[in-house]
PDB file as gemmi writes it, atoms N, CA and C in Angstrom:
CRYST1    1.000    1.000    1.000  90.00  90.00  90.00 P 1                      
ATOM      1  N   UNK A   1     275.666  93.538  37.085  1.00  0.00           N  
ATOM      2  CA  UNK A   1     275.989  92.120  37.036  1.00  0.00           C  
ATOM      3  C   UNK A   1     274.925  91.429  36.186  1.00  0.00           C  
ATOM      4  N   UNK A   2     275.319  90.693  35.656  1.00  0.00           N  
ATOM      5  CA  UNK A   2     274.378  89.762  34.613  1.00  0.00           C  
ATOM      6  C   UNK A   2     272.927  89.058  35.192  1.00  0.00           C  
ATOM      7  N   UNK A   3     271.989  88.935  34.556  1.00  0.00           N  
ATOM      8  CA  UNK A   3     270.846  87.965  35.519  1.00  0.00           C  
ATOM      9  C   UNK A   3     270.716  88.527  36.513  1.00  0.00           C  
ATOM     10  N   UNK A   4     270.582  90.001  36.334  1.00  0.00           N  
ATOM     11  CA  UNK A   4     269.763  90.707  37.055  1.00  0.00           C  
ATOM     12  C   UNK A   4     269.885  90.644  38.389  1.00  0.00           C  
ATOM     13  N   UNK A   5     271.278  90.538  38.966  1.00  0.00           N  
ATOM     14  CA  UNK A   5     271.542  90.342  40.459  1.00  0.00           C  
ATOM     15  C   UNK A   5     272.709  91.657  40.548  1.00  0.00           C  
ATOM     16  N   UNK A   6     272.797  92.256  41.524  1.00  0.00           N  
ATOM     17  CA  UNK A   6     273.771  93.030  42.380  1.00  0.00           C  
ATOM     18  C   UNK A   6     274.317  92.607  43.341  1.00  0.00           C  
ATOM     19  N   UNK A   7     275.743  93.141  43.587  1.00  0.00           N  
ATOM     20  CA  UNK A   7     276.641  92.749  44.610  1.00  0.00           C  
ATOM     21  C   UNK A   7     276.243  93.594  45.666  1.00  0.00           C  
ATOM     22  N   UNK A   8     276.214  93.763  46.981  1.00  0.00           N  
ATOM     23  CA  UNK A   8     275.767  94.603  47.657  1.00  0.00           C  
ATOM     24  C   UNK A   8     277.093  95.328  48.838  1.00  0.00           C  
ATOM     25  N   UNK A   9     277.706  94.404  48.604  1.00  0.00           N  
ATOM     26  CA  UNK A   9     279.748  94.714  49.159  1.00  0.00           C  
ATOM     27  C   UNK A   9     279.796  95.939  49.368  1.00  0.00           C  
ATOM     28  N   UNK A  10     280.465  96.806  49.846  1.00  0.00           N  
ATOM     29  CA  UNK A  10     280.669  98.424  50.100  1.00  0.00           C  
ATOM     30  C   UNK A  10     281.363  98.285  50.981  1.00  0.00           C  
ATOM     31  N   UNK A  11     282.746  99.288  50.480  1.00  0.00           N  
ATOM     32  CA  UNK A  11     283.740  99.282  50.933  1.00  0.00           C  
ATOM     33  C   UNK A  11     285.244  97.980  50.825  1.00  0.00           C  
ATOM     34  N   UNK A  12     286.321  98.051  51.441  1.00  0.00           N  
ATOM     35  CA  UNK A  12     287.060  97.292  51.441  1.00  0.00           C  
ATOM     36  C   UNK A  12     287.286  96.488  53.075  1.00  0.00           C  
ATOM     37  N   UNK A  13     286.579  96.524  53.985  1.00  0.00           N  
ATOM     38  CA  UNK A  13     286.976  95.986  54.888  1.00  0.00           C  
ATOM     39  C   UNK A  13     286.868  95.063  55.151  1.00  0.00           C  
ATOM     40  N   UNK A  14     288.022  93.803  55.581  1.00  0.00           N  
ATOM     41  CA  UNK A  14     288.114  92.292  55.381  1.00  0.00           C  
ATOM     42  C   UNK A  14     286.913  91.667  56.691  1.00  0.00           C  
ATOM     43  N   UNK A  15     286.201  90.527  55.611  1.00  0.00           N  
ATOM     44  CA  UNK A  15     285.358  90.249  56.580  1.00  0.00           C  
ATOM     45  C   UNK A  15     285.499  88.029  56.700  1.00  0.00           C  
ATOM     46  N   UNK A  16     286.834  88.144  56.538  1.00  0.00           N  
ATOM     47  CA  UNK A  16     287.742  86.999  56.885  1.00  0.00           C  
ATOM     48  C   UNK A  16     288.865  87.235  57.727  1.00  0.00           C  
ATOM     49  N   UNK A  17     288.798  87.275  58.624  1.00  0.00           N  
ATOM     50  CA  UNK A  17     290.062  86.982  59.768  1.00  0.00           C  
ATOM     51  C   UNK A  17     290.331  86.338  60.479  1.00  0.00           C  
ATOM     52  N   UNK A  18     292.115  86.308  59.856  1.00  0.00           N  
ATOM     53  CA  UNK A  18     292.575  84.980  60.453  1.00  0.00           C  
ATOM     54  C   UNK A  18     293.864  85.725  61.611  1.00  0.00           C  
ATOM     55  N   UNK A  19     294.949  84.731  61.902  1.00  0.00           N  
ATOM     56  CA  UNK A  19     295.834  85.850  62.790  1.00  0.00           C  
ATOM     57  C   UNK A  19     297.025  85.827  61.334  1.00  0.00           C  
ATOM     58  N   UNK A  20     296.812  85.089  60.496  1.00  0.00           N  
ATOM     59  CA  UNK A  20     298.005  85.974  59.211  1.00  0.00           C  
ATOM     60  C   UNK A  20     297.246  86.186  58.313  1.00  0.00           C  
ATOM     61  N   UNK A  21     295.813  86.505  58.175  1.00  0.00           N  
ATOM     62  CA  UNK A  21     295.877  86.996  56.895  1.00  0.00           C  
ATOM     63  C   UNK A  21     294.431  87.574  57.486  1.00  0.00           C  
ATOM     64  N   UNK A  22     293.824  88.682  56.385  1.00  0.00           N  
ATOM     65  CA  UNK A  22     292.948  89.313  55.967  1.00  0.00           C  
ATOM     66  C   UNK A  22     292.279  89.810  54.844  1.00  0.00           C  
ATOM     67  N   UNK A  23     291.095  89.170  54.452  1.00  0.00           N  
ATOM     68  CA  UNK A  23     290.593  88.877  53.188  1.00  0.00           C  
ATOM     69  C   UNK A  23     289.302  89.510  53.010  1.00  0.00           C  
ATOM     70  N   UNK A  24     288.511  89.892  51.864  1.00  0.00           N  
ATOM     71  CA  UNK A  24     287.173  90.516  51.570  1.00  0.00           C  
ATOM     72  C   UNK A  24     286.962  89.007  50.252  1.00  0.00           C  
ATOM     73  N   UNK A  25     286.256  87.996  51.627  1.00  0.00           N  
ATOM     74  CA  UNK A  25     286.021  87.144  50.649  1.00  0.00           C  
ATOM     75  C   UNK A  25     284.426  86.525  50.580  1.00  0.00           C  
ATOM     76  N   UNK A  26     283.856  87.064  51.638  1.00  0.00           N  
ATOM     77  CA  UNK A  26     282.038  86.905  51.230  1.00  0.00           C  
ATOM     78  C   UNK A  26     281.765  87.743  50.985  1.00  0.00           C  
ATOM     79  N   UNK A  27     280.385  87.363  49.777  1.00  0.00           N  
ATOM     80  CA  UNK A  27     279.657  88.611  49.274  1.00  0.00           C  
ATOM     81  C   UNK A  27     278.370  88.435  49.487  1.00  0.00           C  
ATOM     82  N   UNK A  28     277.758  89.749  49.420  1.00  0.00           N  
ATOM     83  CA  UNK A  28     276.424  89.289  49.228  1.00  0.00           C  
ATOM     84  C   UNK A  28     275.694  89.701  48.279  1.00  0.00           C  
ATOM     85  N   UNK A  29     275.135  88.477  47.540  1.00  0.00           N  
ATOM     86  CA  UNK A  29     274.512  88.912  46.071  1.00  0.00           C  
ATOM     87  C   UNK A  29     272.813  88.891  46.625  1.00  0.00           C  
ATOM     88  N   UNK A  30     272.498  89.744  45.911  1.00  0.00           N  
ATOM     89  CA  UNK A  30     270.998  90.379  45.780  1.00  0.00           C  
ATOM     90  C   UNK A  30     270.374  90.272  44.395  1.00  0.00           C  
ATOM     91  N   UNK A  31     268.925  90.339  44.396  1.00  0.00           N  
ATOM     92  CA  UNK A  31     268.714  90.824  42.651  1.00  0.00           C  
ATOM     93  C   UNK A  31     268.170  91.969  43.279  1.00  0.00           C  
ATOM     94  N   UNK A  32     267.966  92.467  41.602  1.00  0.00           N  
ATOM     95  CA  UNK A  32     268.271  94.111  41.391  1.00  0.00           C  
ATOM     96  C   UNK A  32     266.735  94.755  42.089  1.00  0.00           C  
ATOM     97  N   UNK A  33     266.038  93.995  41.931  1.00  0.00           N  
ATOM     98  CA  UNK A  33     264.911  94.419  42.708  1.00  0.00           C  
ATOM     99  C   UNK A  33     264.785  94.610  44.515  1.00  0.00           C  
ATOM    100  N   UNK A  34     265.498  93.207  44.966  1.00  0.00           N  
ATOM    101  CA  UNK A  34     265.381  93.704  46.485  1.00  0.00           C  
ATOM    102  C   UNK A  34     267.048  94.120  46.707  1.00  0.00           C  
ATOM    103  N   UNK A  35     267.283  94.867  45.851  1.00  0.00           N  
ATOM    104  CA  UNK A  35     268.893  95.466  46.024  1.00  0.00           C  
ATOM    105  C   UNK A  35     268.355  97.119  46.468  1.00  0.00           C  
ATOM    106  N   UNK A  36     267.186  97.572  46.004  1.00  0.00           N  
ATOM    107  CA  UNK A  36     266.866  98.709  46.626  1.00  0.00           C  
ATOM    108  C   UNK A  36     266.424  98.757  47.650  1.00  0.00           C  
ATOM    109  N   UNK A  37     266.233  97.592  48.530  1.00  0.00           N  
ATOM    110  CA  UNK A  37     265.530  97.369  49.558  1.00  0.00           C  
ATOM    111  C   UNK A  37     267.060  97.347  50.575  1.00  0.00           C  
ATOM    112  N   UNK A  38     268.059  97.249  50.364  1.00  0.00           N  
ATOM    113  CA  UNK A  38     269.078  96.695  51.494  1.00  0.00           C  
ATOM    114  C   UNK A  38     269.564  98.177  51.402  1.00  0.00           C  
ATOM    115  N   UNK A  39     269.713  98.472  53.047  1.00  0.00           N  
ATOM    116  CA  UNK A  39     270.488  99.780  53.241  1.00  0.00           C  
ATOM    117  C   UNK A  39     271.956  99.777  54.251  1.00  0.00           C  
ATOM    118  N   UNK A  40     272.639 100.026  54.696  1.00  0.00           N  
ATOM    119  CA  UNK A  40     273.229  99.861  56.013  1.00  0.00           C  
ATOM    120  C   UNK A  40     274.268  99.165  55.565  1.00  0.00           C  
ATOM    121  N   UNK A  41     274.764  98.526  54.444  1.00  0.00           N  
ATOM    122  CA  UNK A  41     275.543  96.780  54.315  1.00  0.00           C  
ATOM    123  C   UNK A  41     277.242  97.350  55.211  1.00  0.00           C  
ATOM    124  N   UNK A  42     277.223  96.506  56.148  1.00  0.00           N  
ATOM    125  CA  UNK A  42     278.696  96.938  56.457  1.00  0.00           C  
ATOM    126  C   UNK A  42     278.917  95.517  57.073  1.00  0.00           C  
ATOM    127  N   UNK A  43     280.352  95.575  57.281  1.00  0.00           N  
ATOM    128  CA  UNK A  43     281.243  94.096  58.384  1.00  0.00           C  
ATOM    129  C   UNK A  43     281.187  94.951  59.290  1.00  0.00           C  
ATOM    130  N   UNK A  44     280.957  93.845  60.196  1.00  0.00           N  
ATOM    131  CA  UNK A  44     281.028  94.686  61.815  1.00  0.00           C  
ATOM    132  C   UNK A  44     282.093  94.389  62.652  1.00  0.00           C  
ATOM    133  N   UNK A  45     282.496  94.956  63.759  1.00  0.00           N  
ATOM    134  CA  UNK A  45     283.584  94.577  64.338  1.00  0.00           C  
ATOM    135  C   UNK A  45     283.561  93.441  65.573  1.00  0.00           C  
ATOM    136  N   UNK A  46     281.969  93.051  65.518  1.00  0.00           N  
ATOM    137  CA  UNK A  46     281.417  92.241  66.387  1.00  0.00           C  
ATOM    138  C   UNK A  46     282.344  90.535  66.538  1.00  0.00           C  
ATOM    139  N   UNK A  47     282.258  90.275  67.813  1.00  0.00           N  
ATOM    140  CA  UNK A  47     283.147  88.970  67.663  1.00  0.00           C  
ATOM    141  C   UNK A  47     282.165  87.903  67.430  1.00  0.00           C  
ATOM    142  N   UNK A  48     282.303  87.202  66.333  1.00  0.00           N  
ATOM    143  CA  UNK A  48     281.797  85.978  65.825  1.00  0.00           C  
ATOM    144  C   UNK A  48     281.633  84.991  65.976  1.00  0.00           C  
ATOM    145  N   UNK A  49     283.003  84.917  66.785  1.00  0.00           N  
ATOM    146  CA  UNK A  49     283.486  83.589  67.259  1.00  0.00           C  
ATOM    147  C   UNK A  49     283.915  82.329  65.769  1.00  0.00           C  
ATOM    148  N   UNK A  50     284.199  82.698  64.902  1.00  0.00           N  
ATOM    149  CA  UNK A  50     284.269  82.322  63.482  1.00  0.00           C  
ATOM    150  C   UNK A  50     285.332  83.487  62.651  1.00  0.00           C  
ATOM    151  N   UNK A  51     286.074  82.401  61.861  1.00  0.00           N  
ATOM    152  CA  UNK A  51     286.764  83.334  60.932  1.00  0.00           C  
ATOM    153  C   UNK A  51     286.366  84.569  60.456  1.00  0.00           C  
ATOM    154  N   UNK A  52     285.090  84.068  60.093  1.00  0.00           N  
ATOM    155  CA  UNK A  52     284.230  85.388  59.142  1.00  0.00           C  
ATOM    156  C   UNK A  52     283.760  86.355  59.826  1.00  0.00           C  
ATOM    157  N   UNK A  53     283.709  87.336  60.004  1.00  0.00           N  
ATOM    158  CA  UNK A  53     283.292  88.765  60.337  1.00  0.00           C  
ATOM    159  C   UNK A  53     281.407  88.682  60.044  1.00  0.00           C  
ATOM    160  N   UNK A  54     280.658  89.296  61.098  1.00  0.00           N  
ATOM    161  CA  UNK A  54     279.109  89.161  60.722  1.00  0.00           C  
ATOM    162  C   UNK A  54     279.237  90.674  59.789  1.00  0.00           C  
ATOM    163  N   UNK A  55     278.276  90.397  59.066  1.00  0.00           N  
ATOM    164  CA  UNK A  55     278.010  91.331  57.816  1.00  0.00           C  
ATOM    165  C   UNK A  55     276.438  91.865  58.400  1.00  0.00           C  
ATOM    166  N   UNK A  56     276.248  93.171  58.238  1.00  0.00           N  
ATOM    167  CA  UNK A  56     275.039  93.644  58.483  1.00  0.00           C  
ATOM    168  C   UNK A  56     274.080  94.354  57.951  1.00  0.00           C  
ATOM    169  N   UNK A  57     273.266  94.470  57.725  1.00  0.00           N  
ATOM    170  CA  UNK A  57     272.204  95.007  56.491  1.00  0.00           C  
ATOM    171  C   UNK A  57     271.026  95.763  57.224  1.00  0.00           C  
ATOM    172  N   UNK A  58     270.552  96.334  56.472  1.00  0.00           N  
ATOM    173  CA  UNK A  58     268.647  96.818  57.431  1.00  0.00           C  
ATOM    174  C   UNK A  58     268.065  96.169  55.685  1.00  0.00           C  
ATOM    175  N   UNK A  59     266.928  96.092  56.059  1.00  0.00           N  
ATOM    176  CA  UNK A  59     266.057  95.799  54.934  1.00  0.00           C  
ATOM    177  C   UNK A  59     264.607  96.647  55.087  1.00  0.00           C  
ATOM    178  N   UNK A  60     264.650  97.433  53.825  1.00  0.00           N  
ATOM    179  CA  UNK A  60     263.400  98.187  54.303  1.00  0.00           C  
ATOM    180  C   UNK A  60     262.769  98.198  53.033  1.00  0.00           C  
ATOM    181  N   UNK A  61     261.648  98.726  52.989  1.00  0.00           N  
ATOM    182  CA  UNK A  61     260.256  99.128  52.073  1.00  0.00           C  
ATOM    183  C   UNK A  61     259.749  97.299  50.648  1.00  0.00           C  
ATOM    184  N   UNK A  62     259.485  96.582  51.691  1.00  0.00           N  
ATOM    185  CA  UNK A  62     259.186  95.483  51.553  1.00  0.00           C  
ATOM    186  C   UNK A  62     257.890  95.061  52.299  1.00  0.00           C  
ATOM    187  N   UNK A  63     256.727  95.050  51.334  1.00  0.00           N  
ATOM    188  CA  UNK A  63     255.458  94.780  51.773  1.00  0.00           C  
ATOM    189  C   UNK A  63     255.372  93.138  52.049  1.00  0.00           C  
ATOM    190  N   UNK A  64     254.562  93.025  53.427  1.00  0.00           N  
ATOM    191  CA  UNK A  64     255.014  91.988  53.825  1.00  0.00           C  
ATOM    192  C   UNK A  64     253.457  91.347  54.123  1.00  0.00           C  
ATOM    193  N   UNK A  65     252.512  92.450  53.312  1.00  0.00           N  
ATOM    194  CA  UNK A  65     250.788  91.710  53.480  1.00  0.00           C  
ATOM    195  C   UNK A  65     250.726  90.782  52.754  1.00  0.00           C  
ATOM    196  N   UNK A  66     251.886  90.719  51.434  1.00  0.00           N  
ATOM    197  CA  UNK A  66     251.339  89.792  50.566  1.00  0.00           C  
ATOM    198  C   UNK A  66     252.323  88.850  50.499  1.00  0.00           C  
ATOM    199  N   UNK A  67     252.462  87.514  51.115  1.00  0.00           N  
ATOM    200  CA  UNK A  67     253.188  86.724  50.274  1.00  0.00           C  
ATOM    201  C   UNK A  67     253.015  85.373  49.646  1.00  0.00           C  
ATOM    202  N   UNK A  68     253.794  85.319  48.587  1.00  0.00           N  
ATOM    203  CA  UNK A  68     253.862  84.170  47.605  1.00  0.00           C  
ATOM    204  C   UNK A  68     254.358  82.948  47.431  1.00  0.00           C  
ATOM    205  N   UNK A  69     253.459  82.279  47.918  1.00  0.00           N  
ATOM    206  CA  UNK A  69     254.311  80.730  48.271  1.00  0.00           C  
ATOM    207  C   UNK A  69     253.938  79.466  47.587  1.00  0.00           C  
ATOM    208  N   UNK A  70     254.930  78.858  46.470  1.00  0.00           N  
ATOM    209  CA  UNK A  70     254.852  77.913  45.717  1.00  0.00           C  
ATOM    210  C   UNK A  70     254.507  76.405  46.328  1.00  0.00           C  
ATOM    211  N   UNK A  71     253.721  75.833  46.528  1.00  0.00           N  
ATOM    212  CA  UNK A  71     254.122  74.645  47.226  1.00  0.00           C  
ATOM    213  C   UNK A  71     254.811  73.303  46.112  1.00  0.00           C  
ATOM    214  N   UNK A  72     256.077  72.986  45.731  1.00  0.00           N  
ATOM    215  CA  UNK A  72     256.526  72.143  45.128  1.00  0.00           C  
ATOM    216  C   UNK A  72     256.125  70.707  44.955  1.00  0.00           C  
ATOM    217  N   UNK A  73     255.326  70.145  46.326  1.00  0.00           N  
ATOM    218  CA  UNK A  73     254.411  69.028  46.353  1.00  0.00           C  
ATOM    219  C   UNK A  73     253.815  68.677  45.486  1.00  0.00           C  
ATOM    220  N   UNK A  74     253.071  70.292  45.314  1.00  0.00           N  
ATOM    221  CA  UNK A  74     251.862  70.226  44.383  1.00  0.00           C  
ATOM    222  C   UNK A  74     251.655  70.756  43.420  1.00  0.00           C  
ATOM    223  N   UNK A  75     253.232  71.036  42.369  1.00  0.00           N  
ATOM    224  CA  UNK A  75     253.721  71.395  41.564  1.00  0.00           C  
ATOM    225  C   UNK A  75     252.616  70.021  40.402  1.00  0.00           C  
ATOM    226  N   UNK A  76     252.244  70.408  38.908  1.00  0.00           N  
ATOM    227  CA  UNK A  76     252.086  69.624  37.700  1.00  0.00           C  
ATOM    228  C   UNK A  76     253.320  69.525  37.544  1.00  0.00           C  
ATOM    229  N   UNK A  77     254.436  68.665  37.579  1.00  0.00           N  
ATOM    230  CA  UNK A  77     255.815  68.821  37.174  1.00  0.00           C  
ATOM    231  C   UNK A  77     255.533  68.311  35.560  1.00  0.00           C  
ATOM    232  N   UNK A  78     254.609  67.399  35.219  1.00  0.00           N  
ATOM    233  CA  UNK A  78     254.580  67.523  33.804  1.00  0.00           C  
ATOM    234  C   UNK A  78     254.412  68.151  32.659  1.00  0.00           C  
ATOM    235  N   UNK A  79     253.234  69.203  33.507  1.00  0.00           N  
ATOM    236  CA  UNK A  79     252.913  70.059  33.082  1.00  0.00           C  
ATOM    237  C   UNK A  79     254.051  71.382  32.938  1.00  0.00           C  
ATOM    238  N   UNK A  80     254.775  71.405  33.829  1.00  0.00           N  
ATOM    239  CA  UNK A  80     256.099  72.578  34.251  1.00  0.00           C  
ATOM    240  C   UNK A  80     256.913  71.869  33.348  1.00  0.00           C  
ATOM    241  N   UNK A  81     256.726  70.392  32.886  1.00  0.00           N  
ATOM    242  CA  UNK A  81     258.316  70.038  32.204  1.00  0.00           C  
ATOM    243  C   UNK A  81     257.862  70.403  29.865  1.00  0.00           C  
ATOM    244  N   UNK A  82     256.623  70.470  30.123  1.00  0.00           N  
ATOM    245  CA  UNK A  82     255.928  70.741  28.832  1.00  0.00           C  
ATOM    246  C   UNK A  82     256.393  72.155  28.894  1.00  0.00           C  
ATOM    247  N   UNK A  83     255.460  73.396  29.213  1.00  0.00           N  
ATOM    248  CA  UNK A  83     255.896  74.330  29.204  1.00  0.00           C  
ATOM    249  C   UNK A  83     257.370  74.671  29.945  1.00  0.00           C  
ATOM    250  N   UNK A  84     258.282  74.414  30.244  1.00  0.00           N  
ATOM    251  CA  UNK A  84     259.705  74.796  30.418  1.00  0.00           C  
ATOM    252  C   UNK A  84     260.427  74.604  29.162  1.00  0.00           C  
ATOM    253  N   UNK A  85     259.571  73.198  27.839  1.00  0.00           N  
ATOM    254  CA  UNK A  85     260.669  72.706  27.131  1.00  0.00           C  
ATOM    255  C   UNK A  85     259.988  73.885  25.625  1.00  0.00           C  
ATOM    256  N   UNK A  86     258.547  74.256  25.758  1.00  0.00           N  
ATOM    257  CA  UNK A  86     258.117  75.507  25.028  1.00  0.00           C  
ATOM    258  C   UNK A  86     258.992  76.061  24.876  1.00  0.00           C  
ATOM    259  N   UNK A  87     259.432  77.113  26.237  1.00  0.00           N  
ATOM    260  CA  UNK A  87     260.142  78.142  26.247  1.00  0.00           C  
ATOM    261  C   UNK A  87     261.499  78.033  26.415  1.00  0.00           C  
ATOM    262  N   UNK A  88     262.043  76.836  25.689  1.00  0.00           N  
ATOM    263  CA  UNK A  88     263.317  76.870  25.644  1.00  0.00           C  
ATOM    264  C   UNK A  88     263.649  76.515  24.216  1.00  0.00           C  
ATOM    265  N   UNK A  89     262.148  76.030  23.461  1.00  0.00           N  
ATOM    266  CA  UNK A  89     262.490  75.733  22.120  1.00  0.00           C  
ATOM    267  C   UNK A  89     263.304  76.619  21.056  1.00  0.00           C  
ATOM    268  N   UNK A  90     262.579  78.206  21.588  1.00  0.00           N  
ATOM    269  CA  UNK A  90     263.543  79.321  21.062  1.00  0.00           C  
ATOM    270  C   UNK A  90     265.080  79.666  21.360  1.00  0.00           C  
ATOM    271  N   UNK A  91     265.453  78.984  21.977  1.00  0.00           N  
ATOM    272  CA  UNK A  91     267.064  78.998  22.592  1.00  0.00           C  
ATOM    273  C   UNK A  91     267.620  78.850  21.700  1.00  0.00           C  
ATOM    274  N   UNK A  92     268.879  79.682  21.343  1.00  0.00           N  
ATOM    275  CA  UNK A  92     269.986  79.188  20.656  1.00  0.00           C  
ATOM    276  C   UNK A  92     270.560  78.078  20.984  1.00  0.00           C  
ATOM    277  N   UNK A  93     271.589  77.228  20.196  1.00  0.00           N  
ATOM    278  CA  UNK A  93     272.338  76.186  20.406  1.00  0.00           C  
ATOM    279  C   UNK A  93     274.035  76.739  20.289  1.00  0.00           C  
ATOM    280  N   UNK A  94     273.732  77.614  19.993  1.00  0.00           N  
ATOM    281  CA  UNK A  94     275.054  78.113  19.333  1.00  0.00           C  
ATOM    282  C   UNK A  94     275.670  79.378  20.296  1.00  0.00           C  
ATOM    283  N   UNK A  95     276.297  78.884  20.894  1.00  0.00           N  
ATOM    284  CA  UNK A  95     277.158  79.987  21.970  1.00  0.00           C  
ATOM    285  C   UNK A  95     278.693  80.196  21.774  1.00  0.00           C  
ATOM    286  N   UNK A  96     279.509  81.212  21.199  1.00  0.00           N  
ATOM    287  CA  UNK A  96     280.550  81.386  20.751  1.00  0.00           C  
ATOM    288  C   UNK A  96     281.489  82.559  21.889  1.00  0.00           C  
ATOM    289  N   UNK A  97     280.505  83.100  22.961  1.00  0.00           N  
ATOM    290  CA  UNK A  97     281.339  83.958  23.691  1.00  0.00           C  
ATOM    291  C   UNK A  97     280.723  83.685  24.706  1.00  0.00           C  
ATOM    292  N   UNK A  98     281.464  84.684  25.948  1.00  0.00           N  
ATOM    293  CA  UNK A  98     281.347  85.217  27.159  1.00  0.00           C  
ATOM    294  C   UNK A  98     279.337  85.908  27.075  1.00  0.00           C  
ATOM    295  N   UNK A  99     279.395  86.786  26.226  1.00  0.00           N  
ATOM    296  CA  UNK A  99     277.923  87.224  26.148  1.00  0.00           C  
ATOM    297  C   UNK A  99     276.822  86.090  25.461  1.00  0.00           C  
ATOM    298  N   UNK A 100     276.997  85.737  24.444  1.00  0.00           N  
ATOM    299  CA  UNK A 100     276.518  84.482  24.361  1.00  0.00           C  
ATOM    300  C   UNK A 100     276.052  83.423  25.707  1.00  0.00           C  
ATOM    301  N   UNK A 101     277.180  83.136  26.157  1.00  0.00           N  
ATOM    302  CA  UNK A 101     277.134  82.375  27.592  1.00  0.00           C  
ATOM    303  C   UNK A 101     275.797  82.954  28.582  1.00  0.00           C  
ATOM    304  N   UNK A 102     275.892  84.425  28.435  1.00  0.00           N  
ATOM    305  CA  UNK A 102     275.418  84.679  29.858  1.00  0.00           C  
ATOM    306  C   UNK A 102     274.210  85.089  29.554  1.00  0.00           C  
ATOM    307  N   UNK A 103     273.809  85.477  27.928  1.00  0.00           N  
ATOM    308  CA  UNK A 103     272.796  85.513  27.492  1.00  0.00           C  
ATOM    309  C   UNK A 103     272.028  84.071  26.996  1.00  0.00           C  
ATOM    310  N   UNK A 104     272.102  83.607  27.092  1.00  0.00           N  
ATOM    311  CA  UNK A 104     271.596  81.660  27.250  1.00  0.00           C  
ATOM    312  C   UNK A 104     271.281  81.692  28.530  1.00  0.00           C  
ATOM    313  N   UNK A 105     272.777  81.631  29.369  1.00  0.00           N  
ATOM    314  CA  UNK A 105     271.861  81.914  31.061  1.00  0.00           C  
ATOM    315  C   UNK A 105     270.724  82.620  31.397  1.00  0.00           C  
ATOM    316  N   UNK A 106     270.525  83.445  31.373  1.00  0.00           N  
ATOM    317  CA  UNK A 106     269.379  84.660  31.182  1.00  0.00           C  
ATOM    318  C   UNK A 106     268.428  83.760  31.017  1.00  0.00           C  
ATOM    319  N   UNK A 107     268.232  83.483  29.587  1.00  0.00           N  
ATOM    320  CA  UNK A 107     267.302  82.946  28.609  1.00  0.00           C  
ATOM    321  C   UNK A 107     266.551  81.607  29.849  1.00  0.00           C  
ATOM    322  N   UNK A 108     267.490  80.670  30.202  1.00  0.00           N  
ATOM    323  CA  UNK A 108     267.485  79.957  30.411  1.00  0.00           C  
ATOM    324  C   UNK A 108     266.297  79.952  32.324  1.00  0.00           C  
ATOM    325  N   UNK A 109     267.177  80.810  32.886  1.00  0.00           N  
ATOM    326  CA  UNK A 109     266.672  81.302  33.881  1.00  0.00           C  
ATOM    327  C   UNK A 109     265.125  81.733  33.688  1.00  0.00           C  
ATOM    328  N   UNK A 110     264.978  82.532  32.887  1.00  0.00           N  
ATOM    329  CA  UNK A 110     263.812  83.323  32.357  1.00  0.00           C  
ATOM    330  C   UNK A 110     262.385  81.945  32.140  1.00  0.00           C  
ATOM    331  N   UNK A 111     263.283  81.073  31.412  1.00  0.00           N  
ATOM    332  CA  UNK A 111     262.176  79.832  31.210  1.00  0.00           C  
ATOM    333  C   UNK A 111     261.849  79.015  32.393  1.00  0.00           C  
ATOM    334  N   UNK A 112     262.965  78.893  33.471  1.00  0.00           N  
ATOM    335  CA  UNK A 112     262.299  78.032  34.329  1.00  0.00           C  
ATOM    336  C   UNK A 112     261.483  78.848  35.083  1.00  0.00           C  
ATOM    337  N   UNK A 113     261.281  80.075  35.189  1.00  0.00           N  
ATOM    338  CA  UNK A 113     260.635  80.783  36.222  1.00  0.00           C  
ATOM    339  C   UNK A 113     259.163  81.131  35.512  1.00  0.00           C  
ATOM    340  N   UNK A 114     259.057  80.915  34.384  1.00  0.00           N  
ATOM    341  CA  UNK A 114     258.000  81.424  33.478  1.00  0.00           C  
ATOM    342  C   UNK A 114     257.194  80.267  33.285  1.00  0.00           C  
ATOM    343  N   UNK A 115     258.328  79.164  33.071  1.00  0.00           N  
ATOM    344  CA  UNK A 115     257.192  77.526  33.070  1.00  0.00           C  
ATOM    345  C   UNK A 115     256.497  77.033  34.586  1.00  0.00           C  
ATOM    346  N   UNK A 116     257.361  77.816  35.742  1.00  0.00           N  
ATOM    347  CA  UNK A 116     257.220  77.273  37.169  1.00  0.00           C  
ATOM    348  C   UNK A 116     255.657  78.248  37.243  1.00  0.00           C  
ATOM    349  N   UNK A 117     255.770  79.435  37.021  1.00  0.00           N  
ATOM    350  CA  UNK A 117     254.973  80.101  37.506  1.00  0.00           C  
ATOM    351  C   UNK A 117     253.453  79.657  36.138  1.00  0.00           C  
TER     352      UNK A 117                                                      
END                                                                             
């Protein structure tokens, strides 16, 4: 999948039920990095009490000594809005397809996370 995300879905079993119909209509998107981390993904037969079926996962080999936390408060947003508009100066303007499209997205993605950080 594009932008570096995976679907993590497996199998066909509907995890929308109604009493006329039955659907595989939530997903769960991951990126490709903690997509190796999810094992187990199934709908369960558990009652919900809700249309939707609970979906279930294990999550493993995720170091949890270190984590990384932005505080947005205390974000330079001027500074984030200087460097975001850097790294977008190289952007095309010119998008003529489907790949085009999703390669701008990319691009685009790539800059806010590069000016944030």
């Amino acid at each position: 999948m594009a932008n570096w995300l995976d679907i993590m879905n497996r199998g066909n079993k509907p995890n929308f039920v109604t009493s006329n119909r039955q659907e595989v209509i939530d997903i769960t998107i991951v990126t490709v990095y903690v997509g190796n981390c999810i094992k187990d993904w199934h709908v369960t037969e558990e009652v919900s009490c809700s249309d939707h079926r609970y979906i279930r996962f294990t999550v493993t080999g995720i170091d949890r000594s270190v984590e990384v936390y932005c505080n947005p408060r205390r974000t330079d947003w001027e500074s984030f809005r200087t460097d975001l508009l850097g790294c977008l100066s190289d952007m095309t303007d010119k998008i003529s397809n489907s790949a085009d499209l999703e390669n701008a997205a990319k691009q685009f993605q790539d800059a806010i996370v590069l000016a944030y950080n």
